[in-house]
LUMKOLKE-339174 format. One record per residue (C-alpha): residue in three letters; residue number from 1; x negated, y, z. Coordinates in Angstrom, 2 decimals, always signed. Example, Ala and Ser with C-alpha at 12.3 -4.5 7.8 and 13.67 -1.06 7.14 Angstrom:
<atoms>
atom residu->ALA; num->1; X->-12.30; Y->-4.50; Z->+7.80
atom residu->SER; num->2; X->-13.67; Y->-1.06; Z->+7.14
</atoms>
This chain:
<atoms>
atom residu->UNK; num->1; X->+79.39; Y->+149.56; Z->+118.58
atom residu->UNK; num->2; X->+77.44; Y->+147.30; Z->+120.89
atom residu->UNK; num->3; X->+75.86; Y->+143.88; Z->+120.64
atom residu->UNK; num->4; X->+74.40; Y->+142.17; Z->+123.88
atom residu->UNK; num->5; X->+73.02; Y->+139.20; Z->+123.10
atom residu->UNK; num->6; X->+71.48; Y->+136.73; Z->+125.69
atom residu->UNK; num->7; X->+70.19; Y->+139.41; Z->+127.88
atom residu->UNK; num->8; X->+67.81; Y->+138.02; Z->+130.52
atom residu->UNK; num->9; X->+65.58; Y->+140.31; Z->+133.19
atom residu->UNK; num->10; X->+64.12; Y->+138.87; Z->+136.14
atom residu->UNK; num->11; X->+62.11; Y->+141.65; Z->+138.83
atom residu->UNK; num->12; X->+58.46; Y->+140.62; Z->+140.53
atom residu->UNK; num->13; X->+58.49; Y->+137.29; Z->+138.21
atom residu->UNK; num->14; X->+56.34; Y->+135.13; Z->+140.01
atom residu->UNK; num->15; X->+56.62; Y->+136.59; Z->+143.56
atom residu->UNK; num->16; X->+58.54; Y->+136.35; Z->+146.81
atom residu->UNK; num->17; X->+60.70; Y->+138.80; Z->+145.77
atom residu->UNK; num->18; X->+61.08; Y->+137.60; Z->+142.07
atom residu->UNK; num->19; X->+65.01; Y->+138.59; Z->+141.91
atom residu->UNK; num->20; X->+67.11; Y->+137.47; Z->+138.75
atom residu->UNK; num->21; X->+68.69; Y->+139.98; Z->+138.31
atom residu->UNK; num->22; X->+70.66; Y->+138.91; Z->+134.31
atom residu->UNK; num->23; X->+71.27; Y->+135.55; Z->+133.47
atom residu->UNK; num->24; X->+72.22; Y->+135.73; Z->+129.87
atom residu->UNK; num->25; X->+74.51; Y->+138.50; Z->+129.65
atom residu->UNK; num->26; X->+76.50; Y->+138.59; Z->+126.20
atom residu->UNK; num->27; X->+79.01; Y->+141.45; Z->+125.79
atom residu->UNK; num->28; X->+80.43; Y->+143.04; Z->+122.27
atom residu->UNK; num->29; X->+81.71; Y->+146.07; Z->+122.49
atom residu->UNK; num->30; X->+83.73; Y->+147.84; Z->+119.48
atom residu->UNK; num->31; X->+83.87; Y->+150.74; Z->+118.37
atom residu->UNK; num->32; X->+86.43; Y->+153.18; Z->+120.96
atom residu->UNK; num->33; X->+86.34; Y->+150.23; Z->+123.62
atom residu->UNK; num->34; X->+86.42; Y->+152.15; Z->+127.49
atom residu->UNK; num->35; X->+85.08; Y->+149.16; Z->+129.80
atom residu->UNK; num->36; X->+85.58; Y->+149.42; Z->+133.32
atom residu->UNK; num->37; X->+82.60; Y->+147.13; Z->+135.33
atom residu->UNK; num->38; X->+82.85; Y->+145.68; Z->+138.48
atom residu->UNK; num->39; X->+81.28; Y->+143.74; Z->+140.46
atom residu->UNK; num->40; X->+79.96; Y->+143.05; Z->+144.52
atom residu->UNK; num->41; X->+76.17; Y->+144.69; Z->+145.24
atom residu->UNK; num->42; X->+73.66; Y->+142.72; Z->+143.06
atom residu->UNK; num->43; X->+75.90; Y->+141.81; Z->+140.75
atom residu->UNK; num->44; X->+73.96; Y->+143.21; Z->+137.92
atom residu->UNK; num->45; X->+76.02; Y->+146.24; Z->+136.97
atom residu->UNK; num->46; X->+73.39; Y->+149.36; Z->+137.11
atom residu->UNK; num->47; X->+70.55; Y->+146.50; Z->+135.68
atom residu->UNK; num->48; X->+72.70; Y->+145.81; Z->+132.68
atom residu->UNK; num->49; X->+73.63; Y->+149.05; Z->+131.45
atom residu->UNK; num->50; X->+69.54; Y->+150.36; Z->+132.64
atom residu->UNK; num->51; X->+68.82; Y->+147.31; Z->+130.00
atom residu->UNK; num->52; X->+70.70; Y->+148.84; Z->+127.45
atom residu->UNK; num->53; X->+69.49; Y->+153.25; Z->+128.04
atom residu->UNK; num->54; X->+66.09; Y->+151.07; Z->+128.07
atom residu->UNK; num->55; X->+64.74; Y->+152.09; Z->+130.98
atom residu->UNK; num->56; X->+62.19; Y->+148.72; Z->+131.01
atom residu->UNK; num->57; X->+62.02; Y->+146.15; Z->+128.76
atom residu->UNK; num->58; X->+64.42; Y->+143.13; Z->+128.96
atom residu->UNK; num->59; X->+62.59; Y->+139.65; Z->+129.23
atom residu->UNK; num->60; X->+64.95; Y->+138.03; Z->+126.37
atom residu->UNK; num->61; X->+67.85; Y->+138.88; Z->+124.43
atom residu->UNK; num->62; X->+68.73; Y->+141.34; Z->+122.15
atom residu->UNK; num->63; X->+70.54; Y->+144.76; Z->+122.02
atom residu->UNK; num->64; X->+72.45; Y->+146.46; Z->+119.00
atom residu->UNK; num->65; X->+73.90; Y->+149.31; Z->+118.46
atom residu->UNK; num->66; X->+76.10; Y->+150.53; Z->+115.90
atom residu->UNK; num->67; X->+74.34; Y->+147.45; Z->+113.78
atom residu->UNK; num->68; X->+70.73; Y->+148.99; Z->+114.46
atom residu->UNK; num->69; X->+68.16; Y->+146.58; Z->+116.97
atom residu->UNK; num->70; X->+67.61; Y->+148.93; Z->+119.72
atom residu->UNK; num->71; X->+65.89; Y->+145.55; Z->+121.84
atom residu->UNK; num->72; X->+62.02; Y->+147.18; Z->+121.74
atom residu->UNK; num->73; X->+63.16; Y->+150.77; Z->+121.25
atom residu->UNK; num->74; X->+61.58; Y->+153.42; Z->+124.61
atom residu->UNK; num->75; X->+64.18; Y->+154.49; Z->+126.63
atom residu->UNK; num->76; X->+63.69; Y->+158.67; Z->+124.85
atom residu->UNK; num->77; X->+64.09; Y->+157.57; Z->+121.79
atom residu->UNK; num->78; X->+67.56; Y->+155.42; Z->+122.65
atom residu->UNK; num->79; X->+68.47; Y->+158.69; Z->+124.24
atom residu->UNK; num->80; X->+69.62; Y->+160.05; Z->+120.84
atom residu->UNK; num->81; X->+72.37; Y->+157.99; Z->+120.57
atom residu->UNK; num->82; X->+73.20; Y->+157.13; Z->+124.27
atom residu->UNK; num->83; X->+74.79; Y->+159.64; Z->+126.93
atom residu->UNK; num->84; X->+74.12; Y->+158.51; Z->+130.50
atom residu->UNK; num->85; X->+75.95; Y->+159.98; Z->+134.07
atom residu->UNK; num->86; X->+74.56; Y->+158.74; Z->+136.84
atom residu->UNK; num->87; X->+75.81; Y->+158.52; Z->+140.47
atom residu->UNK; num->88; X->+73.44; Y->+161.12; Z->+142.21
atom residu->UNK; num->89; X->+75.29; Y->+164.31; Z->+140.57
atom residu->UNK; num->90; X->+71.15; Y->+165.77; Z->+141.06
atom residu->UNK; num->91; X->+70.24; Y->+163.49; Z->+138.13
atom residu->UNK; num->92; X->+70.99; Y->+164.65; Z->+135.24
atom residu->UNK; num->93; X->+70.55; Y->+168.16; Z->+135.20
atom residu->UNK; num->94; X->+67.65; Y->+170.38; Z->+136.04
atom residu->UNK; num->95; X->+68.55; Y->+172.31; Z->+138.52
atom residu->UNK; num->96; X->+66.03; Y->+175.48; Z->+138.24
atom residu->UNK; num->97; X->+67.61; Y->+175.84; Z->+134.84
atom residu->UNK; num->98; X->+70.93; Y->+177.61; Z->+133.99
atom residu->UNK; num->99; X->+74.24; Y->+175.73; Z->+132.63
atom residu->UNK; num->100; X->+73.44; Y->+177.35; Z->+128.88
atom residu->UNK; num->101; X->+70.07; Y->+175.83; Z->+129.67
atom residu->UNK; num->102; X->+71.14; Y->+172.97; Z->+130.40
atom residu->UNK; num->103; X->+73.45; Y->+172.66; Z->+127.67
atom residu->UNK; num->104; X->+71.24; Y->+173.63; Z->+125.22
atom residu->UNK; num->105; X->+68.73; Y->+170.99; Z->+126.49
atom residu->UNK; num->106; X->+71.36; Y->+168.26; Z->+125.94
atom residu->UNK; num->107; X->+72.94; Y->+169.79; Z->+122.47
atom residu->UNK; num->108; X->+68.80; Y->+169.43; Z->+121.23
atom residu->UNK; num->109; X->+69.02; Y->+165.95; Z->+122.77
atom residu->UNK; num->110; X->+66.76; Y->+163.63; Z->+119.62
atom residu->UNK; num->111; X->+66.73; Y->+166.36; Z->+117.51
atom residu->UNK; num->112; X->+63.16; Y->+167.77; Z->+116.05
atom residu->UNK; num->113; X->+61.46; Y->+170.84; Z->+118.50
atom residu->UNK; num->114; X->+60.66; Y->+174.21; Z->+116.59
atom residu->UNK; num->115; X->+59.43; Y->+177.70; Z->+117.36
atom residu->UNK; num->116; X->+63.16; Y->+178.98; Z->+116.41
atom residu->UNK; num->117; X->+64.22; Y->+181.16; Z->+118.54
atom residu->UNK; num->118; X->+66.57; Y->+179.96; Z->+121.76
atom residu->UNK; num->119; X->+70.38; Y->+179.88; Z->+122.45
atom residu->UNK; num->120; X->+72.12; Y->+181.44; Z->+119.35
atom residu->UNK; num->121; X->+75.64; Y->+183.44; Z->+119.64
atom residu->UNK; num->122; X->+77.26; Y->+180.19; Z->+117.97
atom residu->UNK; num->123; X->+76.15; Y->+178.12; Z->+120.40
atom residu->UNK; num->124; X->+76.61; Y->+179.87; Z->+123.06
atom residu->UNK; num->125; X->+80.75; Y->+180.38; Z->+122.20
atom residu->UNK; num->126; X->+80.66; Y->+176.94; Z->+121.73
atom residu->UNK; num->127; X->+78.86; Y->+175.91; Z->+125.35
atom residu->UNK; num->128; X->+81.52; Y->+178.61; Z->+126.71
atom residu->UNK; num->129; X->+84.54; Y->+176.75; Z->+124.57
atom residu->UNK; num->130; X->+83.65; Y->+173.28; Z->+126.37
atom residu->UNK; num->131; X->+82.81; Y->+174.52; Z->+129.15
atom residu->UNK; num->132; X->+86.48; Y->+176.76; Z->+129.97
atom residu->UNK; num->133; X->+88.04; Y->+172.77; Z->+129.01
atom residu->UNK; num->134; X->+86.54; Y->+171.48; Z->+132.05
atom residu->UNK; num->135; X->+88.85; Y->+173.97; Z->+134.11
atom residu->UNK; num->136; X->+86.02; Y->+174.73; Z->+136.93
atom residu->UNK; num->137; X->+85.44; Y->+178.53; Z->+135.70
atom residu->UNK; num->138; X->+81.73; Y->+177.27; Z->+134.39
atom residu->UNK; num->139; X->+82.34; Y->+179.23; Z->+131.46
atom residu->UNK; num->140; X->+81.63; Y->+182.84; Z->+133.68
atom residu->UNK; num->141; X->+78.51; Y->+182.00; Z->+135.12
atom residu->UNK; num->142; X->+76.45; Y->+180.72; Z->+131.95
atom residu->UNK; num->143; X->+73.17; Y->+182.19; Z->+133.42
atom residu->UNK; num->144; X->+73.78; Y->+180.63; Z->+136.65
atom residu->UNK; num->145; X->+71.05; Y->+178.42; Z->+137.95
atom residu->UNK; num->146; X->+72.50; Y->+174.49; Z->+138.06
atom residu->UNK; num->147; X->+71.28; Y->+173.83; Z->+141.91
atom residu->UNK; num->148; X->+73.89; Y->+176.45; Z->+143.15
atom residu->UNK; num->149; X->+76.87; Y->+174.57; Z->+141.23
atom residu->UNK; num->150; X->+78.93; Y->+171.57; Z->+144.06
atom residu->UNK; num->151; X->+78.04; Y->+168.02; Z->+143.47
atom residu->UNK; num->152; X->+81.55; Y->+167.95; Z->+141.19
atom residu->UNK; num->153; X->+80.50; Y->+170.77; Z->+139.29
atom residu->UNK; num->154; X->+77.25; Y->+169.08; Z->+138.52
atom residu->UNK; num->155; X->+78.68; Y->+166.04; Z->+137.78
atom residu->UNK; num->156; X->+81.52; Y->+167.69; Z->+135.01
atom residu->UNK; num->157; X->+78.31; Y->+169.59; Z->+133.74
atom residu->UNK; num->158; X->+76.22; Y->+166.16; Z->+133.65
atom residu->UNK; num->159; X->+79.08; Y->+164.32; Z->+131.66
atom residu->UNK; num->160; X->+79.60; Y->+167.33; Z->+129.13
atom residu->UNK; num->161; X->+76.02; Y->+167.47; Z->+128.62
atom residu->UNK; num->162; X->+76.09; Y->+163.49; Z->+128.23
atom residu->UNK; num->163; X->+79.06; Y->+163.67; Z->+125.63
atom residu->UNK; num->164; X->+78.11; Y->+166.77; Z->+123.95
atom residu->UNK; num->165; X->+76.31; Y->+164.91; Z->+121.19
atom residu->UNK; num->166; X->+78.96; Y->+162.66; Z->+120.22
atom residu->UNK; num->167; X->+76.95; Y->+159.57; Z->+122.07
atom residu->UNK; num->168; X->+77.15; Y->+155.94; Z->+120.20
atom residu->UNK; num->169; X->+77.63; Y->+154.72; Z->+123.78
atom residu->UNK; num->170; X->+78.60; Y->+156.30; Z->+126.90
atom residu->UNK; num->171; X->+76.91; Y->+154.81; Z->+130.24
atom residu->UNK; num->172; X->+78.74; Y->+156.00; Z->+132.96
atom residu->UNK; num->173; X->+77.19; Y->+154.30; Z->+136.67
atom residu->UNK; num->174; X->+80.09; Y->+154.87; Z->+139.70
atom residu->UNK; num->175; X->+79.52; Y->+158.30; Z->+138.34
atom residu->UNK; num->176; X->+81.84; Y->+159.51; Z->+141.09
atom residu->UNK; num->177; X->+80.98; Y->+157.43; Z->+144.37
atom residu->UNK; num->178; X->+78.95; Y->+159.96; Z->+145.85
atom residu->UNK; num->179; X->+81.75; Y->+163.22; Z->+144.86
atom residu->UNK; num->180; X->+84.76; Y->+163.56; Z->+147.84
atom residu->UNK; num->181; X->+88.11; Y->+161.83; Z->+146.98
atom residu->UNK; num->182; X->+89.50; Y->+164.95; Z->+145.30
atom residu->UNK; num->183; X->+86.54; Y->+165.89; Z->+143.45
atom residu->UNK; num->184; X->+85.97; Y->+162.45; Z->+142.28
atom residu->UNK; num->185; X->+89.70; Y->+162.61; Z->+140.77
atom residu->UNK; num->186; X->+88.99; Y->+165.40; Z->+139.44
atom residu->UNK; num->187; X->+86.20; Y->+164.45; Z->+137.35
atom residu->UNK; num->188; X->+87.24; Y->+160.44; Z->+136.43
atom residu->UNK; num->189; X->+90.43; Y->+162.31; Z->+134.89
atom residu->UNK; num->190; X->+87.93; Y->+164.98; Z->+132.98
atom residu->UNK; num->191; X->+86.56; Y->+161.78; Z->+131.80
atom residu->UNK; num->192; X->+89.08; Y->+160.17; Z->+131.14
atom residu->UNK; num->193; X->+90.34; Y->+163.03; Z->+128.54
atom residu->UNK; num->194; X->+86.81; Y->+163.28; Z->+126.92
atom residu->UNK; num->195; X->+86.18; Y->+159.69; Z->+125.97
atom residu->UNK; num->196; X->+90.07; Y->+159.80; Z->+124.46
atom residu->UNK; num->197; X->+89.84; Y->+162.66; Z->+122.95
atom residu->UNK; num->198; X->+86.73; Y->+162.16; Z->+121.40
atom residu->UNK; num->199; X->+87.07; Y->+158.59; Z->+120.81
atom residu->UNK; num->200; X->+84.12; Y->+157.45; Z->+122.27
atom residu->UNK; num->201; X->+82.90; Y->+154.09; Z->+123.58
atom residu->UNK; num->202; X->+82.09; Y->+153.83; Z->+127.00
atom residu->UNK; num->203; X->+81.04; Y->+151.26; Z->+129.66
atom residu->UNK; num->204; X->+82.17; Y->+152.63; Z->+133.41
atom residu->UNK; num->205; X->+80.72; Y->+151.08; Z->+136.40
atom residu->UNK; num->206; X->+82.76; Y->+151.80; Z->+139.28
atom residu->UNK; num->207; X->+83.62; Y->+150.20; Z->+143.26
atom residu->UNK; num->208; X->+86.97; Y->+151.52; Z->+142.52
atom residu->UNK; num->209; X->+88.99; Y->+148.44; Z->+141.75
atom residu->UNK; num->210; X->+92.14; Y->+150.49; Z->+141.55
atom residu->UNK; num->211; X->+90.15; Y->+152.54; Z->+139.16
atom residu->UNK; num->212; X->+89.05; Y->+149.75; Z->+137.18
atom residu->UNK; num->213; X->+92.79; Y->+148.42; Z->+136.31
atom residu->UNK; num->214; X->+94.16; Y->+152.07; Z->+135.87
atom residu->UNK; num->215; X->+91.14; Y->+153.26; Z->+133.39
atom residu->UNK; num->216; X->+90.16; Y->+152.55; Z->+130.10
atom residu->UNK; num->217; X->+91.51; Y->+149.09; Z->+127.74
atom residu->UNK; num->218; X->+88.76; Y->+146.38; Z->+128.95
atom residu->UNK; num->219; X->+87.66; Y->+145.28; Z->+132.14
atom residu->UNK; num->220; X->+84.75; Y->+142.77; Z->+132.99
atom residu->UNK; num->221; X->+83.63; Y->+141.44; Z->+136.35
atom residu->UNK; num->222; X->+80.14; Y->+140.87; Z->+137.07
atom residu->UNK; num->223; X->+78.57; Y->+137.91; Z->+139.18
atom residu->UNK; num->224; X->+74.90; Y->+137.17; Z->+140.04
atom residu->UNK; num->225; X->+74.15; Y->+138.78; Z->+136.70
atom residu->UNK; num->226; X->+76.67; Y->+137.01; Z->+134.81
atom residu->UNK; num->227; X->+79.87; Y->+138.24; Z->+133.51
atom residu->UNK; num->228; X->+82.42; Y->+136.02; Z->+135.04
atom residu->UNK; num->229; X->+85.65; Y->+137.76; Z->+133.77
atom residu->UNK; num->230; X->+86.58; Y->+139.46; Z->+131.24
atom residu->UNK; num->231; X->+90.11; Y->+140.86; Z->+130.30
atom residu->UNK; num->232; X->+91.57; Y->+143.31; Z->+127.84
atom residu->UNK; num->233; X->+95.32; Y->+145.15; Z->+126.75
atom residu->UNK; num->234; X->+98.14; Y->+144.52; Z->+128.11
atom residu->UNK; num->235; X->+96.97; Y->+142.01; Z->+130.17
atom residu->UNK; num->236; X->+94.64; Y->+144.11; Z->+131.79
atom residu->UNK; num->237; X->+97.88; Y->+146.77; Z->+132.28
atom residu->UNK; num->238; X->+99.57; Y->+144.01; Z->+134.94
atom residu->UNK; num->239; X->+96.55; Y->+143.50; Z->+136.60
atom residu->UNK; num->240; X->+96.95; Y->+144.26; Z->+140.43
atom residu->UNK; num->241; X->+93.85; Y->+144.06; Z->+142.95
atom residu->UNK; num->242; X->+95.06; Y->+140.85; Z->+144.65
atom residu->UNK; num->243; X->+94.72; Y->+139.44; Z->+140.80
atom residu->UNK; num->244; X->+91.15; Y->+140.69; Z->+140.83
atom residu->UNK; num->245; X->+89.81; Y->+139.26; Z->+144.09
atom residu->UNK; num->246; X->+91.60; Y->+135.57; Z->+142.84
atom residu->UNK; num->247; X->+90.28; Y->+135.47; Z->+139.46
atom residu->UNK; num->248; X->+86.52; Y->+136.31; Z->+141.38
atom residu->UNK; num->249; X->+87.13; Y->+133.56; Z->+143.73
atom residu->UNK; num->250; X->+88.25; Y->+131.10; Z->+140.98
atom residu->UNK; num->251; X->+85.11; Y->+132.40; Z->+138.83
atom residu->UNK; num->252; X->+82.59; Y->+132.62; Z->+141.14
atom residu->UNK; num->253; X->+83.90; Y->+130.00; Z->+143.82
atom residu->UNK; num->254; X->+83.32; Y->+132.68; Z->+146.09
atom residu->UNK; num->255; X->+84.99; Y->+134.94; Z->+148.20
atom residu->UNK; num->256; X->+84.56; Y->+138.78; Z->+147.63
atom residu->UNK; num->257; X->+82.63; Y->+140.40; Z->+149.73
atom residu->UNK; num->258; X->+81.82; Y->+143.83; Z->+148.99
atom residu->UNK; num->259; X->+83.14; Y->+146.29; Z->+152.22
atom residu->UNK; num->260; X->+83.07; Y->+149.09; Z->+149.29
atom residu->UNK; num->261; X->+85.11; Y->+147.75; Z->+146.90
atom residu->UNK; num->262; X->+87.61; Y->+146.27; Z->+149.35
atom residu->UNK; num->263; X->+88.08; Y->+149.62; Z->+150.93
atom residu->UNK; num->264; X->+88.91; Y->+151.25; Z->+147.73
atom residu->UNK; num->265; X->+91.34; Y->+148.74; Z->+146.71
</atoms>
């Protein structure tokens, strides 16, 4: 389902501040893989999967998806096969709009724009269908505008509207760091359900290491833009986060040091 091939991207080449930020990244993904990404700040996590939604060109390397050479493809046109949920639960809706709005804006996501009319009675049973799954009573208050939903709300909304398409690739950035303890729960386990039951592919970046065993059937470890570690099935399963922080150590000949991630072991 993915193909990264030899990704490179370096930041104010030829500058004080030039920052490497991938050093030939190569990662296959098939089809129905959930990755879990980890990795200590500047690691190369959010850079890697902004390579791949395209959201500036990579200096060398190649990305595929599904077979088709996405590398030189702008970042709207990628968006009709990627779904993206980002950290800030203010990103990916509009929040002036209303949920159908919203909905409707993500259910039209790479598909042609007419003068048809707007939200048809279909649709709208269908917004209200996947929307009473979500269990947050979004379903009775349709009209409502998005900015007076909770940052969990937003962020259930956000990853509907990212999987309502039936994405090639789900990008999902610690889509719950910024959501209480509770609320983040609530939504990694709405996840969770959605990329099984829909069978989707996904790549999760998260500070969670707990999170990172306990979800999804891959797991990679990221390292000055490198992936240093990279570990799938059952032997992901016995993976405890004392197992983690030695195979980073061994990798990286470094000890971790990311407060974050240490605190949500």
């Amino acid at each position: 389902m993915l193909e990264a091939r030899n990704i490179m991207k370096t930041f104010n080449k030829g500058t004080v501040n030039e920052k490497q930020a991938l050093r030939g990244v190569n990662l296959t993904l098939n089809d129905g893989d959930f990755v879990t990404v980890i990795g200590g700040n500047g690691a190369g996590k959010s850079t890697f999967l902004n390579a791949i939604a395209g959201v500036w060109p990579i200096d060398e390397g190649q990305i595929m998806i599904e077979g088709k050479d996405i590398t030189r493809l702008p970042e709207h046109k990628r968006a009709a096969f990627l779904g993206r949920v980002f950290q800030d639960p203010m990103t990916g809706t509009a929040a002036t709009m209303g949920i159908e709005e919203n909905l409707a804006l993500a259910f039209r996501r790479g598909a042609r724009r007419t003068l048809k009319a707007g939200i048809t009675n279909t649709e709208r049973a269908l917004y209200e269908d996947k929307l009473s799954k979500l269990g947050l009573g979004l379903q009775s208050r349709m009209t409502s505008k998005v900015g007076l939903l909770s940052g969990g709300q937003r962020q259930a909304l956000t990853l509907l509207m990212a999987t309502l398409k039936q994405p090639k690739l789900l990008l999902l950035d610690e889509h719950t760091a910024a959501l209480d303890p509770k609320t983040a729960r609530k939504v990694l386990d709405l996840t969770q359900e959605i990329v099984n039951e829909r069978h989707l592919t996904a790549l999760m970046v998260t500070h969670n290491m707990k999170d990172a065993i306990q979800i999804g059937n891959r797991l990679i470890m990221m390292h000055e833009g490198r992936i240093i570690y990279d570990v799938a099935g059952e032997e992901k399963k016995a993976l405890h986060v004392e197992d983690l922080l030695r195979k980073f150590e061994e990798a990286s000949g470094e000890k971790f040091a990311n407060d974050r991630m240490m605190l949500a072991k």
